[in-house]
C-alpha positions in Angstrom: -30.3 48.5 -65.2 -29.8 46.5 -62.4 -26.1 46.3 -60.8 -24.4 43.1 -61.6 -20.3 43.7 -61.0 -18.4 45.6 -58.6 -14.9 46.8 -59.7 -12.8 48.4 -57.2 -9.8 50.8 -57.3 -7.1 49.5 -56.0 -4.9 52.4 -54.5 -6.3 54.1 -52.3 -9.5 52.5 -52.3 -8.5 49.3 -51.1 -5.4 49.5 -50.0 -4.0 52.6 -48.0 -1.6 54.2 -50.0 -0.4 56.3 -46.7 1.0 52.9 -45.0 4.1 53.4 -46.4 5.1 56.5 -44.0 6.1 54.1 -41.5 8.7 52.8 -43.5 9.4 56.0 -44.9 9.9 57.6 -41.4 12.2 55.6 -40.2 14.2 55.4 -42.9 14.3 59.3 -43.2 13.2 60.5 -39.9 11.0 63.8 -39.8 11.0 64.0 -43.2 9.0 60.9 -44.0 5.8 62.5 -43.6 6.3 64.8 -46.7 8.1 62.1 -48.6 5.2 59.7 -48.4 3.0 63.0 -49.7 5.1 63.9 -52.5 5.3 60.7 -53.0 1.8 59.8 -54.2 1.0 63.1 -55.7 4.2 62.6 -58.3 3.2 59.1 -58.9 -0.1 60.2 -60.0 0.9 63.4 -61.6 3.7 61.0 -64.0 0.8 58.6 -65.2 -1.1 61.4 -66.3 2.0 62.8 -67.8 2.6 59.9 -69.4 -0.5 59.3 -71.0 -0.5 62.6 -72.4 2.8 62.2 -74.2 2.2 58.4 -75.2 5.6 57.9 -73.3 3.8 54.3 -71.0 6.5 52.2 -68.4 4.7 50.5 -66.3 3.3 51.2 -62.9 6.5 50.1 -61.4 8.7 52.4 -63.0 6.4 55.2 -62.4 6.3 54.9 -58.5 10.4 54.6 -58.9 11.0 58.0 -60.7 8.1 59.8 -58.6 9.9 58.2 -55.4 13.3 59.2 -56.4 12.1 63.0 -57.4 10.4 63.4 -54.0 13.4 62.1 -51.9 15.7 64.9 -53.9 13.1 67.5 -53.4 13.4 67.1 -49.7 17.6 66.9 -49.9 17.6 63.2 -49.7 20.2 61.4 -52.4 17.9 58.5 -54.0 20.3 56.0 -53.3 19.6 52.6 -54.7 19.3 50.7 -51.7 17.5 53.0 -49.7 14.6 53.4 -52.8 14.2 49.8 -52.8 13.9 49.3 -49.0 11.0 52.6 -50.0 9.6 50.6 -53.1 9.0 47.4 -51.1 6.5 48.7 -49.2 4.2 49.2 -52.3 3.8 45.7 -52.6 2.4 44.9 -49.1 0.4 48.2 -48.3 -2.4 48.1 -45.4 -5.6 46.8 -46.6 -8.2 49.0 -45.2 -9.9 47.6 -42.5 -13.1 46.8 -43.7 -12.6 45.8 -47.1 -12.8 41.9 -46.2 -15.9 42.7 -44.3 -17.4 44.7 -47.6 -16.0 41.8 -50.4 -17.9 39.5 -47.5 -20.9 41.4 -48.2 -21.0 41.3 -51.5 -20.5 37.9 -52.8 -23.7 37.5 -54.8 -21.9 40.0 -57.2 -19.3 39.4 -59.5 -16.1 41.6 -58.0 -12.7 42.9 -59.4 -10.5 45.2 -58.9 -8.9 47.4 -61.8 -6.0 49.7 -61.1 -3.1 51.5 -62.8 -0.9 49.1 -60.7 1.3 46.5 -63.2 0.3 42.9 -63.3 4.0 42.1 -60.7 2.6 44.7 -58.3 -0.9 43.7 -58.2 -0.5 39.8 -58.0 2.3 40.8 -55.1 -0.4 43.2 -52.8 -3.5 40.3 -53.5 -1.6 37.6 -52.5 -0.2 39.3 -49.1 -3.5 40.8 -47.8 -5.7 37.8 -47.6 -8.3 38.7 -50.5 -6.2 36.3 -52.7 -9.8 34.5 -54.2 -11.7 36.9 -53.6 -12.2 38.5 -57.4 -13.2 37.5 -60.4 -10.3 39.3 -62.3 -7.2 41.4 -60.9 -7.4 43.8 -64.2 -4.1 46.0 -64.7 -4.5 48.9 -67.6 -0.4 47.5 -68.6 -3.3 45.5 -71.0 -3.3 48.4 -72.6 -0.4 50.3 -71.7 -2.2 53.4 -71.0 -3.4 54.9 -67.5 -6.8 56.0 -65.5 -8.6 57.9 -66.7 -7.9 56.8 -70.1 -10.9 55.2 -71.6 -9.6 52.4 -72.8 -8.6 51.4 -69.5 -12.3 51.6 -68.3 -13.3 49.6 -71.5 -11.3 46.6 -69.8 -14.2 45.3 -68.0 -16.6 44.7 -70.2 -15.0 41.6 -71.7 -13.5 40.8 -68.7 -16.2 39.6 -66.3 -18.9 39.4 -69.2 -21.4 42.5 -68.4 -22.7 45.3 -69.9 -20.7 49.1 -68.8 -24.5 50.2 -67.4 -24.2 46.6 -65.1 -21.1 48.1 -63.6 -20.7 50.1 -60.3 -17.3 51.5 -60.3 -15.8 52.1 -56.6 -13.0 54.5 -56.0 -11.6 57.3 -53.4 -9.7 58.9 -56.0 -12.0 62.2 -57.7 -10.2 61.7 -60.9 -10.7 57.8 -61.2 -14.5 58.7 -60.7 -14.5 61.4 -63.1 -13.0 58.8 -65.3 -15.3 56.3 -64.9 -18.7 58.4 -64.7 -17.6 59.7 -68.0 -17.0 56.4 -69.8 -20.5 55.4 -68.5 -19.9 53.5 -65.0 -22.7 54.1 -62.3 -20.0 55.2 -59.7 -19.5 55.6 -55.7 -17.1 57.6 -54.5 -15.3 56.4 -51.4 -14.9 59.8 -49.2 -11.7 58.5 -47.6 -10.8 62.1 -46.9 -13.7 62.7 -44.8 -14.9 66.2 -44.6 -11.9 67.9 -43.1 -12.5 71.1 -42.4 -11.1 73.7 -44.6 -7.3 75.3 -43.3 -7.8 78.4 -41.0 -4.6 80.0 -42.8 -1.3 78.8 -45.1 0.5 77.0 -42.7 -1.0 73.4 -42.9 1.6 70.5 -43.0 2.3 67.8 -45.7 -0.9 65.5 -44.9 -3.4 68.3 -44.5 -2.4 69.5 -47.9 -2.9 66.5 -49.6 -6.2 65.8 -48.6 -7.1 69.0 -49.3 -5.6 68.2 -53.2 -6.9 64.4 -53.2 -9.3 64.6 -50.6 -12.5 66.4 -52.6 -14.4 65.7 -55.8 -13.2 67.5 -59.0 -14.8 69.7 -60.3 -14.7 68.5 -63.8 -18.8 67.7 -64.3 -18.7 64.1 -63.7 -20.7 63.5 -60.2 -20.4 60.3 -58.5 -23.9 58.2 -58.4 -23.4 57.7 -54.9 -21.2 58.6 -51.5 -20.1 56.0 -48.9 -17.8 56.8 -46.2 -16.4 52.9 -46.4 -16.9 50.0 -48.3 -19.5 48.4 -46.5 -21.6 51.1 -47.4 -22.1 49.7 -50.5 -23.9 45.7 -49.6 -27.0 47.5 -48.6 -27.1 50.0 -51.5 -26.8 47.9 -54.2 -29.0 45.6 -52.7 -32.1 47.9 -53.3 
């Protein structure tokens, strides 16, 4: 069946979730690099906790408690002001740099973006990155109050933009978004934003190198991606087969 919407991940995908270590390196020096680490791996780690205990807050919340548990696990007190200097950061993260070029590219589709982020965080990233117009719908799973790779948040689209799950191509950079997706019945590409680092010659690997090695690869869960693209405008002349 021919390809007739792209919906895109937000974090991670289109916007670089590792733009906030500038922030958090100057406001906690050499340990910023392993704060913005910890940082994303708990947020992550607490939706899927969540989920599995039916215990939903919103996106918001989440990135608040996985920020304040980080900056204690590195001796930091999470002091009010200094987590909301931190949180502010989430809502104007870097859009990668060719994402306006891709969306560009694409404009005979029907685009969107769905991501775990709440409706206040979502509207807040658009509307300062200059893709404000851009998509047919900015779809937030608080709809359903559950998070990737839920079903149900997958099952958003359909009445959404008006098209059939096999009309979909899913895009993400996250291996457990497009094991999600592939299993609820997506065609998916999976954006290799880790590149193909070469595995650690020993132990000692800092903060970054271990998280691409955790985020930075498929899962091995038995959900394959359709397709591999290195950046987004990979995808104009694929779909355009």
């Amino acid at each position: 069946m021919p390809i007739r919407a792209l919906v895109f991940d937000a974090y991670g995908t289109l916007y670089d979730v590792q733009s906030v270590r500038g922030v958090a390196t100057e406001l906690c020096g050499d340990k910023g690099e392993i704060i913005t680490q910890l940082w994303r791996l708990k947020q992550l780690e607490y939706t899927w906790l969540r989920s599995l205990m039916r215990s939903y807050q919103d996106f918001w919340l989440v990135t608040r408690a996985a920020l304040e548990f980080s900056l204690a696990s590195v001796g930091i007190a999470p002091a009010a002001a200094l987590c909301d200097r931190l949180m502010s950061s989430y809502l104007h993260l870097d859009l990668y740099e060719e994402v306006l070029r891709a969306v560009a590219l694409l404009g005979d589709y029907k685009l969107a973006i769905l991501s775990n982020g709440s409706p206040t965080m979502l509207d807040a990233l658009v509307n300062s990155s200059a893709v404000a117009g851009c998509f047919a719908d900015v779809i937030s799973v608080d709809r359903v109050r559950q998070f990737k790779p839920e079903p149900a948040c997958y099952a958003l689209v359909e009445p959404a933009l008006g098209v059939a799950t096999a009309e979909v191509l899913f895009i993400s950079s996250n291996g457990f978004d497009v094991a999600g997706a592939k299993r609820y019945g997506f065609q998916v590409a999976w954006v290799e934003r880790g590149g193909a680092a070469p595995p650690p010659e020993n132990s000692v690997v800092g903060p970054a190198e271990f998280y691409r090695m955790i985020r930075g690869r498929a899962e091995q869960l038995g959900y394959e991606p359709d397709y591999r693209v290195t950046r987004l405008t990979d995808l104009a002349p694929l779909v355009g087969r």
